[in-house]
One Martini backbone bead per residue (centre of mass of N, CA, C, O) as a GRO file, in nm:
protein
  434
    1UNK     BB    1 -14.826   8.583   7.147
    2UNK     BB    2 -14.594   8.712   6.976
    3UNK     BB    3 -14.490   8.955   6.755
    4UNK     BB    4 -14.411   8.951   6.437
    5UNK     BB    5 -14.033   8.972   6.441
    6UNK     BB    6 -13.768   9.094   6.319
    7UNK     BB    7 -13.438   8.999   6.353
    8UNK     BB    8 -13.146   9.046   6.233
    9UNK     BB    9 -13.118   8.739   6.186
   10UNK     BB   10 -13.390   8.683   6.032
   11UNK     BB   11 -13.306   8.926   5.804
   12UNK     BB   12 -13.032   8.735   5.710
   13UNK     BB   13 -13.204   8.466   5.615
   14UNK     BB   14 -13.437   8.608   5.427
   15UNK     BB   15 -13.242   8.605   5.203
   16UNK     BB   16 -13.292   8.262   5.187
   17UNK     BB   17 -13.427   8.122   4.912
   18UNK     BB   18 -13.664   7.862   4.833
   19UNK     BB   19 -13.717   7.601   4.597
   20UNK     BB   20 -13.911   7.348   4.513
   21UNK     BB   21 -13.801   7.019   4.343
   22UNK     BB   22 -13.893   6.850   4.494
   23UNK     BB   23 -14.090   6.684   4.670
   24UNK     BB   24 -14.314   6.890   4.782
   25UNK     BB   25 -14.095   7.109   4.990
   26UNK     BB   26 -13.833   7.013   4.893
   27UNK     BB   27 -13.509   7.021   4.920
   28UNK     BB   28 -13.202   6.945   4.707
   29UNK     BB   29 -12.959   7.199   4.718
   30UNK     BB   30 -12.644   7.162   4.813
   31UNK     BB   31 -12.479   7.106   4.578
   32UNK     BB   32 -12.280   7.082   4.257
   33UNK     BB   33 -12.162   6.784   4.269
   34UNK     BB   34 -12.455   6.643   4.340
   35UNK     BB   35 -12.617   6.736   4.118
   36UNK     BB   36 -12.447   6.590   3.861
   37UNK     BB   37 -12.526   6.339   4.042
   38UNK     BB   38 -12.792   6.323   4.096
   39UNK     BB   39 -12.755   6.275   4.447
   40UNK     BB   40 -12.599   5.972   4.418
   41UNK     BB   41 -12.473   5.871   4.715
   42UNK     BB   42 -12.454   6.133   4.975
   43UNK     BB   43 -12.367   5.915   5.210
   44UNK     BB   44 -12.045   5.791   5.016
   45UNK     BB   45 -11.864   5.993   4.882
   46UNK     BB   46 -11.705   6.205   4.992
   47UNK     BB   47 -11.564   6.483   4.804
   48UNK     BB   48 -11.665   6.698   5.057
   49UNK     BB   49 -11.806   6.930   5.283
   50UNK     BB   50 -12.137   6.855   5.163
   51UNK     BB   51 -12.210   6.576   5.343
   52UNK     BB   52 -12.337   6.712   5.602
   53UNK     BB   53 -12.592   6.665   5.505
   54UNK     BB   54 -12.627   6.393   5.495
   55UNK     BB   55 -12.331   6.223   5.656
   56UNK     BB   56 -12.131   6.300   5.936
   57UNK     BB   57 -11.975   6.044   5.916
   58UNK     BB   58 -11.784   6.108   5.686
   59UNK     BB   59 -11.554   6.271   5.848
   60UNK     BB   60 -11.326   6.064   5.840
   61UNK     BB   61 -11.184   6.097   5.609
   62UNK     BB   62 -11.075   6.340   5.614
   63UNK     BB   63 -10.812   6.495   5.734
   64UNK     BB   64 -10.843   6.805   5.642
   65UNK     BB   65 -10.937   7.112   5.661
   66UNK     BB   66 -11.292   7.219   5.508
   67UNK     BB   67 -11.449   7.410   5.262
   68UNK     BB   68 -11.816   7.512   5.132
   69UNK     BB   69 -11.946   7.705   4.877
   70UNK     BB   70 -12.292   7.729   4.769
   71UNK     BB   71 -12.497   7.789   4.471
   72UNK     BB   72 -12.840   7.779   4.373
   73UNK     BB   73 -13.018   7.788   4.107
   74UNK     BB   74 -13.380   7.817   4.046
   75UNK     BB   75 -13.605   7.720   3.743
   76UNK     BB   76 -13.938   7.763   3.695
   77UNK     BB   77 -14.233   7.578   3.500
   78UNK     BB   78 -14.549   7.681   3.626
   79UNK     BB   79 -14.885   7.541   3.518
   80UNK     BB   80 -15.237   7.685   3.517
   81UNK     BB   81 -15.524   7.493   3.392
   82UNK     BB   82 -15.854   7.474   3.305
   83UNK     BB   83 -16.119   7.275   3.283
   84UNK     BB   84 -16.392   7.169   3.314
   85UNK     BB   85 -16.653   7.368   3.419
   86UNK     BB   86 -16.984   7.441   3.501
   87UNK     BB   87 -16.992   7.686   3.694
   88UNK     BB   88 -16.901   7.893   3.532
   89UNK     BB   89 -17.107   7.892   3.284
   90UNK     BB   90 -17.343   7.959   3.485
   91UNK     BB   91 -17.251   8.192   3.658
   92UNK     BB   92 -17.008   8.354   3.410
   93UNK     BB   93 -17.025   8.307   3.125
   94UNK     BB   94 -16.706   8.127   3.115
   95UNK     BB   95 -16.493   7.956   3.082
   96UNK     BB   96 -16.164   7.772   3.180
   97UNK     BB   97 -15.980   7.990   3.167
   98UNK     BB   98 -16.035   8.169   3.429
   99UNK     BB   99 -15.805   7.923   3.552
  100UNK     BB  100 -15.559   8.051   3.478
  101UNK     BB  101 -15.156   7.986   3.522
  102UNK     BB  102 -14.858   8.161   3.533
  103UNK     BB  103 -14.575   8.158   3.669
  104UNK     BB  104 -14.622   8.058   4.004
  105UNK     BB  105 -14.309   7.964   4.032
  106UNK     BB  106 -14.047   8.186   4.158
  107UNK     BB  107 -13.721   8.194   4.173
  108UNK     BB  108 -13.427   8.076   4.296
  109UNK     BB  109 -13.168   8.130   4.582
  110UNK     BB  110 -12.936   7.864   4.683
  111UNK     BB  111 -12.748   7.830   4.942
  112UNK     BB  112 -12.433   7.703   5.093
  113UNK     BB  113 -12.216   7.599   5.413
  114UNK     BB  114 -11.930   7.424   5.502
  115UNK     BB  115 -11.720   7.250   5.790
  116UNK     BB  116 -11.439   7.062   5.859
  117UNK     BB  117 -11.291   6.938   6.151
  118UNK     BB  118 -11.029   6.755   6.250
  119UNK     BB  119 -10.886   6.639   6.525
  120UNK     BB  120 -10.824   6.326   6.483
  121UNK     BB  121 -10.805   6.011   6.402
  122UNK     BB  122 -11.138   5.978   6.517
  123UNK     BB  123 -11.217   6.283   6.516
  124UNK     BB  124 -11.466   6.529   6.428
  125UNK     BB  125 -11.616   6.829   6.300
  126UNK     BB  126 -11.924   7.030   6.199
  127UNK     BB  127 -12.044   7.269   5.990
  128UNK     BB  128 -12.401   7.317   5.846
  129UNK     BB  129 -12.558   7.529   5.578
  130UNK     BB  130 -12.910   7.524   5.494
  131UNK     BB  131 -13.179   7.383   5.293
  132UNK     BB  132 -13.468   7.172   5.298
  133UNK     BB  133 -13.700   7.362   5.307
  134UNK     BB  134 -13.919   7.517   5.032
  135UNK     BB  135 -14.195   7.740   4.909
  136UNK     BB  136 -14.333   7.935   4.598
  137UNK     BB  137 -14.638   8.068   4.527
  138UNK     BB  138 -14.771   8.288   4.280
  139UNK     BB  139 -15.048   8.503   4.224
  140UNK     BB  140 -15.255   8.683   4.126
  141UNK     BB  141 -15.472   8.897   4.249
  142UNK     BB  142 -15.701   8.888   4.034
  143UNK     BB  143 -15.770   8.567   4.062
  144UNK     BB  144 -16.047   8.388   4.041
  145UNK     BB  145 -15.903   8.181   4.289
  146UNK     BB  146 -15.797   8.379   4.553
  147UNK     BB  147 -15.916   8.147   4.801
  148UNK     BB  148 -15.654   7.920   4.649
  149UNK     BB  149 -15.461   8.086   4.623
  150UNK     BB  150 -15.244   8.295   4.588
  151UNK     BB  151 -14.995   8.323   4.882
  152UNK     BB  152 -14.690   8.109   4.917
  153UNK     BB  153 -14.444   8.101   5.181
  154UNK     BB  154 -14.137   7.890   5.264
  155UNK     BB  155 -13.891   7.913   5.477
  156UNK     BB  156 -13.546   7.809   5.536
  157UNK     BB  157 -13.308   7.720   5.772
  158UNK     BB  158 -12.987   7.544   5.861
  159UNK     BB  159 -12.829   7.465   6.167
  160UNK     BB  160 -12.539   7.188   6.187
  161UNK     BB  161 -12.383   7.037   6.379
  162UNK     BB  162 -12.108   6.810   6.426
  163UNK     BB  163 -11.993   6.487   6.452
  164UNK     BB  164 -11.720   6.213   6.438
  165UNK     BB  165 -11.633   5.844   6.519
  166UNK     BB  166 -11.381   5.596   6.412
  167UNK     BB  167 -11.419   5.294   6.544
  168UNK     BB  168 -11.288   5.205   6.297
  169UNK     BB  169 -11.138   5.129   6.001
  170UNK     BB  170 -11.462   5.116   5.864
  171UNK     BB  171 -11.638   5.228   6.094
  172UNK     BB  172 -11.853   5.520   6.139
  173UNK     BB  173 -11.967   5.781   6.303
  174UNK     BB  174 -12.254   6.010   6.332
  175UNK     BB  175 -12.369   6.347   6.459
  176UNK     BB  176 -12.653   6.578   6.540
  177UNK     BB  177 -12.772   6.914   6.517
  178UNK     BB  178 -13.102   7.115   6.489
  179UNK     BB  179 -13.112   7.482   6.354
  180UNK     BB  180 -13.464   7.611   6.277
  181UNK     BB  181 -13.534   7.830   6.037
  182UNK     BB  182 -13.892   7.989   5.995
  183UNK     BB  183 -14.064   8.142   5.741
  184UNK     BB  184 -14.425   8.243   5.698
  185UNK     BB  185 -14.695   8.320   5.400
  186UNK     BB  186 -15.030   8.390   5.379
  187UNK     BB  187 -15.217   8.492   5.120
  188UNK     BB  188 -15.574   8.581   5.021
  189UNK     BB  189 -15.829   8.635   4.805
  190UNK     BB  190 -16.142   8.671   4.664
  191UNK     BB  191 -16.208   8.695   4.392
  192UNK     BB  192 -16.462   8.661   4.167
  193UNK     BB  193 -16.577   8.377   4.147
  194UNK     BB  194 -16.632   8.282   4.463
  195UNK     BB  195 -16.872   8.514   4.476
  196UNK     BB  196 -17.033   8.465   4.253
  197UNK     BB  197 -17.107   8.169   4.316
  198UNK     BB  198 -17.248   8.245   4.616
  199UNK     BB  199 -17.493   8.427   4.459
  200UNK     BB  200 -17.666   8.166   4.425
  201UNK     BB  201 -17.612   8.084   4.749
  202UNK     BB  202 -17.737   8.332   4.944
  203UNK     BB  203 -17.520   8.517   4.982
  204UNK     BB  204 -17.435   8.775   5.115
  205UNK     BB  205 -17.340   9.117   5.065
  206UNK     BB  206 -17.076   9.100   5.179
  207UNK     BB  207 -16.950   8.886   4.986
  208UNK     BB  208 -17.048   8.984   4.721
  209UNK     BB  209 -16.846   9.265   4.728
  210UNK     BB  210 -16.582   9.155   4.635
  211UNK     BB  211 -16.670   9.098   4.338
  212UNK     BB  212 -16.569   9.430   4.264
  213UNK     BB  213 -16.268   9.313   4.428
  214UNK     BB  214 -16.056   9.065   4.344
  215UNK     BB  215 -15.777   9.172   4.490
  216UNK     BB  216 -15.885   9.161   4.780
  217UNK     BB  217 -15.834   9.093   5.065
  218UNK     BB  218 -15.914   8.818   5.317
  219UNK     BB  219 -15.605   8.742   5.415
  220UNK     BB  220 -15.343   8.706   5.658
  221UNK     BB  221 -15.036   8.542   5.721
  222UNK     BB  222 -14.757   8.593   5.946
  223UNK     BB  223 -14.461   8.379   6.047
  224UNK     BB  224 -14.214   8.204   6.276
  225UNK     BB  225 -13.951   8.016   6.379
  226UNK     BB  226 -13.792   7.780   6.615
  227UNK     BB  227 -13.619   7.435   6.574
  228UNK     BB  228 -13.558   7.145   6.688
  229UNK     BB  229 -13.329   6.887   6.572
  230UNK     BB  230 -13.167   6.569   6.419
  231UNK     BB  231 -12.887   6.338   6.343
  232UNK     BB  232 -12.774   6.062   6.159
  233UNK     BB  233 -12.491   5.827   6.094
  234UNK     BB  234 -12.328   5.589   5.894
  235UNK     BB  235 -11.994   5.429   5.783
  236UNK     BB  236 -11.909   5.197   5.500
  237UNK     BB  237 -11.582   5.047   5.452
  238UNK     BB  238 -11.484   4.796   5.286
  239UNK     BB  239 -11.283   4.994   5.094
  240UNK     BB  240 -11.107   5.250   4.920
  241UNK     BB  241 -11.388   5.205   4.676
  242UNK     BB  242 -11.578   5.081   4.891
  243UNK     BB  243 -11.903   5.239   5.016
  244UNK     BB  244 -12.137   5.307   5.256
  245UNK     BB  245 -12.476   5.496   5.359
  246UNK     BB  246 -12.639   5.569   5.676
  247UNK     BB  247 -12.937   5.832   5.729
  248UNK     BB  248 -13.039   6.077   5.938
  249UNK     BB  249 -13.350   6.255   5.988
  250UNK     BB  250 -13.528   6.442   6.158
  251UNK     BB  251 -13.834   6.586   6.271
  252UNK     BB  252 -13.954   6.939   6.220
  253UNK     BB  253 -14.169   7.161   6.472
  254UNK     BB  254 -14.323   7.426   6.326
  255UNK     BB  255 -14.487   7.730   6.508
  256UNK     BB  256 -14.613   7.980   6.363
  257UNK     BB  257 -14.586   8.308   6.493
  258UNK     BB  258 -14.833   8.543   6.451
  259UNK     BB  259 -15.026   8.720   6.209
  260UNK     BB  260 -15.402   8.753   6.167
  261UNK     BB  261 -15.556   8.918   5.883
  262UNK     BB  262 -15.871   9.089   5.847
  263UNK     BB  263 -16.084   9.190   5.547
  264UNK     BB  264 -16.270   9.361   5.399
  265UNK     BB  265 -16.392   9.310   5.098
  266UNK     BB  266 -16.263   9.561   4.951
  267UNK     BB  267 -15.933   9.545   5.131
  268UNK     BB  268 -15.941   9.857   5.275
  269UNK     BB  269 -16.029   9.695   5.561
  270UNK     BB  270 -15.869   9.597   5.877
  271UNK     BB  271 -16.052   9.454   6.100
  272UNK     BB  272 -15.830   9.236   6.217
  273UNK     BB  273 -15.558   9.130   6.462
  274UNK     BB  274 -15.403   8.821   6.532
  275UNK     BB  275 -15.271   8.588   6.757
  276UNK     BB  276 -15.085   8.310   6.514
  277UNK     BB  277 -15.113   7.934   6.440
  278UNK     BB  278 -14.866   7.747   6.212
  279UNK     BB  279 -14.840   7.380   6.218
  280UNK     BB  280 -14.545   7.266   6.080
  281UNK     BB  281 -14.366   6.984   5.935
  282UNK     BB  282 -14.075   6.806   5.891
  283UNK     BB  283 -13.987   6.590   5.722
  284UNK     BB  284 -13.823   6.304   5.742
  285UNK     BB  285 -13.506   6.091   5.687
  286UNK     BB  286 -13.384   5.852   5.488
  287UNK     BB  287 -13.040   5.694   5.352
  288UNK     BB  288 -12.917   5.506   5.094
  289UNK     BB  289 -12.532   5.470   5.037
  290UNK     BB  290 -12.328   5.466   4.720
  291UNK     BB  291 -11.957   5.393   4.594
  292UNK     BB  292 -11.785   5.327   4.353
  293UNK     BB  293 -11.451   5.219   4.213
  294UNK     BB  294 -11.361   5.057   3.935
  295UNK     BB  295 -11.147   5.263   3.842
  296UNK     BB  296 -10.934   5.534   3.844
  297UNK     BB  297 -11.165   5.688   3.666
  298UNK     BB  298 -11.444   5.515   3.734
  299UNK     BB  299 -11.765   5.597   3.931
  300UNK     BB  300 -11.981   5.505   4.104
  301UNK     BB  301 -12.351   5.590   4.214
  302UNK     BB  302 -12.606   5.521   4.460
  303UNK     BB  303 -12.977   5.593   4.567
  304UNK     BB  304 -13.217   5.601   4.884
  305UNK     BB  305 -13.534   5.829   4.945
  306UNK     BB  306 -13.672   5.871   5.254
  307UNK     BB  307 -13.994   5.997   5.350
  308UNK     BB  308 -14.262   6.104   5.570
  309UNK     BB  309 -14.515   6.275   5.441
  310UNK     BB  310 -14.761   6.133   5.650
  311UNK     BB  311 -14.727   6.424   5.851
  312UNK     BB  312 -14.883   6.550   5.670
  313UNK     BB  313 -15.203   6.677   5.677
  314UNK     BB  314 -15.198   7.040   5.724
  315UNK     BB  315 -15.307   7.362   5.721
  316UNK     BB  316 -15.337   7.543   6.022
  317UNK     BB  317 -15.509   7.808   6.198
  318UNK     BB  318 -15.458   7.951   6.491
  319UNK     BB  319 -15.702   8.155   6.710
  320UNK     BB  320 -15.837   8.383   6.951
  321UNK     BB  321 -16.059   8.496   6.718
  322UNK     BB  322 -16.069   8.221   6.502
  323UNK     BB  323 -15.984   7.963   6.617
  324UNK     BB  324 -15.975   7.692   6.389
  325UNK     BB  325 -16.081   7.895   6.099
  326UNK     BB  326 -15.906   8.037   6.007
  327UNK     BB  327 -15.756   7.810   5.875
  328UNK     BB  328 -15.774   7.542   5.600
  329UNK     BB  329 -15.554   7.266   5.462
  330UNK     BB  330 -15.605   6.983   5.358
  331UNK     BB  331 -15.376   6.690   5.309
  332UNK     BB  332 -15.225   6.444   5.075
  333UNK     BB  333 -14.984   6.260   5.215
  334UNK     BB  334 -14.700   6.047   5.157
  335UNK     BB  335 -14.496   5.830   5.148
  336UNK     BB  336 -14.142   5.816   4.982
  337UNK     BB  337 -13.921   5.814   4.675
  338UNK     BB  338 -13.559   5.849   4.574
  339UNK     BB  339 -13.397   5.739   4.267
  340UNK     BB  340 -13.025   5.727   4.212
  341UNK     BB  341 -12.777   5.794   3.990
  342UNK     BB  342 -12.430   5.797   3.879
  343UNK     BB  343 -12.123   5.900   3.711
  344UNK     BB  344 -11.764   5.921   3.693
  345UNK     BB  345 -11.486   6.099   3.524
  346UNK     BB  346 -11.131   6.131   3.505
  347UNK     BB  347 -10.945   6.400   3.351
  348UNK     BB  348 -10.686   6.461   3.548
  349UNK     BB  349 -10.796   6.763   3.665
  350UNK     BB  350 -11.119   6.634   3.579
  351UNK     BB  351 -11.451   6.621   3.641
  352UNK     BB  352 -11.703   6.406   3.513
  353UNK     BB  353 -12.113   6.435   3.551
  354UNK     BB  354 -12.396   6.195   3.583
  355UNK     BB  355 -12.722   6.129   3.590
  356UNK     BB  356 -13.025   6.022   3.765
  357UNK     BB  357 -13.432   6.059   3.872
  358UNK     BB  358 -13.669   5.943   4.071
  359UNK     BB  359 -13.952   6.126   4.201
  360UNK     BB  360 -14.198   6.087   4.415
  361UNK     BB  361 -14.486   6.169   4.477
  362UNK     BB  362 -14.643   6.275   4.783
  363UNK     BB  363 -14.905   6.436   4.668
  364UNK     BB  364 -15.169   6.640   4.622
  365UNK     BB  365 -15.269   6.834   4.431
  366UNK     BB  366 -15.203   7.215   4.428
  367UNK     BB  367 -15.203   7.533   4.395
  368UNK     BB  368 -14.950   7.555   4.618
  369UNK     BB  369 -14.849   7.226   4.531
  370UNK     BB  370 -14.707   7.106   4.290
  371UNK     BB  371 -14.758   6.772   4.270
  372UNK     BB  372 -14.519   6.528   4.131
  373UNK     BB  373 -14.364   6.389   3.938
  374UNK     BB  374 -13.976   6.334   3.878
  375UNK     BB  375 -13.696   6.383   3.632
  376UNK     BB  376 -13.368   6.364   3.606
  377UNK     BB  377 -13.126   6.563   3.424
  378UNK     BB  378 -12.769   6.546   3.475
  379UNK     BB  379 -12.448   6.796   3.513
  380UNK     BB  380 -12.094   6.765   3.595
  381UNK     BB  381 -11.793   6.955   3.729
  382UNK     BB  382 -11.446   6.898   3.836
  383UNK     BB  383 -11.191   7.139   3.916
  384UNK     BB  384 -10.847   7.100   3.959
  385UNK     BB  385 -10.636   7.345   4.101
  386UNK     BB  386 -10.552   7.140   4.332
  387UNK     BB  387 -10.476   6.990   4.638
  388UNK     BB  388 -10.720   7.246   4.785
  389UNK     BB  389 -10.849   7.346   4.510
  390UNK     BB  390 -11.191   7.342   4.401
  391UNK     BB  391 -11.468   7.364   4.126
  392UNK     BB  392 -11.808   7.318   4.131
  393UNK     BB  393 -12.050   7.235   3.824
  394UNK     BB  394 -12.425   7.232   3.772
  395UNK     BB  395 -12.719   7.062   3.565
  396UNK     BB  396 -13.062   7.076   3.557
  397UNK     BB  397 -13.353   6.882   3.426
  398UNK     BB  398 -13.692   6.897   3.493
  399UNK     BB  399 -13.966   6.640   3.475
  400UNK     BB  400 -14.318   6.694   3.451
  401UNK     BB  401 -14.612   6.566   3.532
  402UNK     BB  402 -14.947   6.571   3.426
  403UNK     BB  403 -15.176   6.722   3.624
  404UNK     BB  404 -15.505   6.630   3.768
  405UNK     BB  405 -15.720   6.852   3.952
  406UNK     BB  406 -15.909   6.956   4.293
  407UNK     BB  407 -16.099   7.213   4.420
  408UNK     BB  408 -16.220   7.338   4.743
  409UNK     BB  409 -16.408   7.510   4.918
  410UNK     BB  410 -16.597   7.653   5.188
  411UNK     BB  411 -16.881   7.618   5.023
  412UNK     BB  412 -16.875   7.373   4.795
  413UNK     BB  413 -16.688   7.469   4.565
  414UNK     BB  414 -16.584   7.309   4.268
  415UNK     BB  415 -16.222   7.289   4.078
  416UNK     BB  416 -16.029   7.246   3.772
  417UNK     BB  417 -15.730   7.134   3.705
  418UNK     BB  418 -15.435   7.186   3.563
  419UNK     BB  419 -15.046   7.055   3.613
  420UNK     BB  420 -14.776   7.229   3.448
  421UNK     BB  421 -14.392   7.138   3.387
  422UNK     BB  422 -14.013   7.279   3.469
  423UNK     BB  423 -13.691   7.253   3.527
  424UNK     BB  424 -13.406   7.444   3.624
  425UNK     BB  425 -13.071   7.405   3.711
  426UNK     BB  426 -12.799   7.563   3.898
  427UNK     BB  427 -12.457   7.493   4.022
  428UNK     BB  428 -12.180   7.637   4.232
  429UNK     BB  429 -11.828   7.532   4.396
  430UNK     BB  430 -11.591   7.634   4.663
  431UNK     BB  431 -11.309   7.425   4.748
  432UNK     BB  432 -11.116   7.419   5.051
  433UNK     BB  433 -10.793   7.317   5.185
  434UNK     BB  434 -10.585   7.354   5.521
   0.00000   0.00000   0.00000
């Protein structure tokens, strides 16, 4: 397999950071409008082009052809902190602070831009632009359990194009293709603790040796892919007032071909660099969406999204020079719910937005994927200049459930942790119709 390089496009791509909010690694920041109302209803409310994300069929509303360019900026607040453990204190005579970690998932800035261009009375195309899946998790480098946190980084970029074809006058269809990239980087630390602790267990000089310098890099795993999934939408239209929204998205399977570096204990020479996979899913969404408009003012929205997250069930890297063992990172994730609900009021030419929305943890908390539940509470508006453009500003409050979790290395040594956080969403979007 090729050594992992940038292409042009793939360096234009990792501009695009992405920092998971939702249930995973799950990206939901796709739009401004969406977020005011905790994304409530998004495949049957199309109320701009950013609906390209959840459901195509939806381009049938369209008359006009639309552009939408949104940006979001995530700020999360996620600390790791160390509860009771016999083996630090046996070992290293220090208490359960030694595994304390603070504001270990880093600020992240997240693009998104759509474009439908309807074709005749029946059919429309549209081409989507955005991030699905999502995660960075950073440790100091001298972190004493370096070998179970280090650096986690996964970045997507989705380019999606779209049909949709107006069956009749209720019910629309819609279709599409997407190509993902994809770039991952794994890097782990030996850090004090697990080497300090594995020389009570007989461990050799060489291993030992690392806890002279916890920030030594123990490997690096570095590596992009593109890979090809499909996406399907149902728009049902009862009245101009009531609408249904049934949309899927297939699982995409990203094959990270680059380069697996191990390194001396010291960190300071490159033992060897080989050619390495490693295989991640994008799990299925499958979601149920509705809209109601009760007066000329008022309409709800609500939904619920299921994920197939029991596809994801490890992280392991393969190469021909340490077969199965470069990396392996067992994970318990299972299918979840996210549900949402939303209402605005219209007050002339302003749009007032809320939401609320409660996502189910998909799996075990670890140190590099903090899951837990979380509940979303947000707000957002938007401004019609005009009845060609208009401008939508969201922003959302996510607080996340207190959760504890144990980590195993590879000797077989436990580690007790507790993670606690919230998040901050702010997103703004600028939708234009010619």
């Amino acid at each position: 397999m090729s050594k992992f390089k940038k292409t042009t496009l793939a360096t234009a791509l990792l501009l695009v950071t992405a920092q998971s909010s939702a249930a995973g690694f799950q990206v939901s920041e796709h739009s401004a409008s969406g977020l005011g109302r905790a994304f409530a209803g998004e495949a049957a409310v199309a109320d701009n082009a950013s609906v390209l994300a959840r459901n195509p069929a939806a381009m049938s509303r369209f008359k006009k052809a639309e552009l939408s360019i949104a940006g979001s900026y995530v700020m999360p607040n996620v600390d790791i902190t160390g509860t009771k453990d016999a083996q630090i204190s046996a070992y290293l005579n220090r208490d359960e602070s030694a595994l304390d970690a603070s504001d270990i998932a880093p600020n992240a800035f997240i693009p998104a831009a759509y474009y439908i261009q309807p074709i005749n009375d029946k059919f429309a195309v549209g081409l989507a632009m955005f991030s699905g899946y999502g995660v960075t998790t950073e440790y100091d480098e001298n972190y004493v359990a370096g070998s179970l946190g280090g650096n986690t980084e996964l970045m997507t970029f989705n380019i999606n194009p779209n049909v949709s074809f107006k069956a009749t006058e209720q019910l629309s269809l819609g279709l599409g293709v997407s190509a993902v990239y994809g770039s991952a980087t794994l890097e782990r630390n030996y850090g004090d603790l697990i080497p300090a602790i594995a020389a009570g267990k007989g461990a050799s000089a060489q291993q030992i040796a690392g806890s002279a310098n916890p920030g030594a890099k123990l490997f690096k795993l570095e590596g992009d892919d593109w890979a090809f999934g499909w996406n399907a939408g149902i728009l049902f239209e009862l009245n101009e007032n009531n609408r249904f929204g049934l949309a899927y998205r297939s699982q995409v399977d990203l094959e990270f071909a680059g380069d697996f570096t191990k390194y001396s204990p010291n960190g300071s020479v490159a033992l060897n660099t080989s050619n390495a996979t490693l295989e991640l899913p994008l799990a299925a969404t499958a979601e149920f969406s509705a809209y109601h408009k009760l007066t000329s003012a008022f309409a709800i929205s609500y939904g619920v999204v299921w994920t197939q997250w029991s596809s994801f069930t490890e992280l392991k890297a393969v190469s021909s020079d340490c077969g199965s063992d470069c990396f392996l990172k067992e994970e318990e994730f299972k299918d979840n719910y996210r549900y949402a609900i939303g209402a605005e009021y219209t007050i002339d030419n302003l749009i007032l937005r809320a939401g609320l929305a409660y996502d189910q943890a998909a799996g075990e908390t670890t140190l590099n994927i903090p899951e837990t539940d979380r509940r979303w509470y947000t707000a957002g508006a938007t401004y019609n200049v005009n009845q060609d453009l208009s401008f939508d500003f969201g922003a959302a409050y996510i607080a996340s459930d207190d959760v504890e979790f144990t980590e195993t290395d590879k000797a077989g040594s436990t580690y007790s942790f507790k993670s606690s956080g919230d998040a901050i969403i702010v997103s703004a979007q600028a939708n234009y119709r010619f």
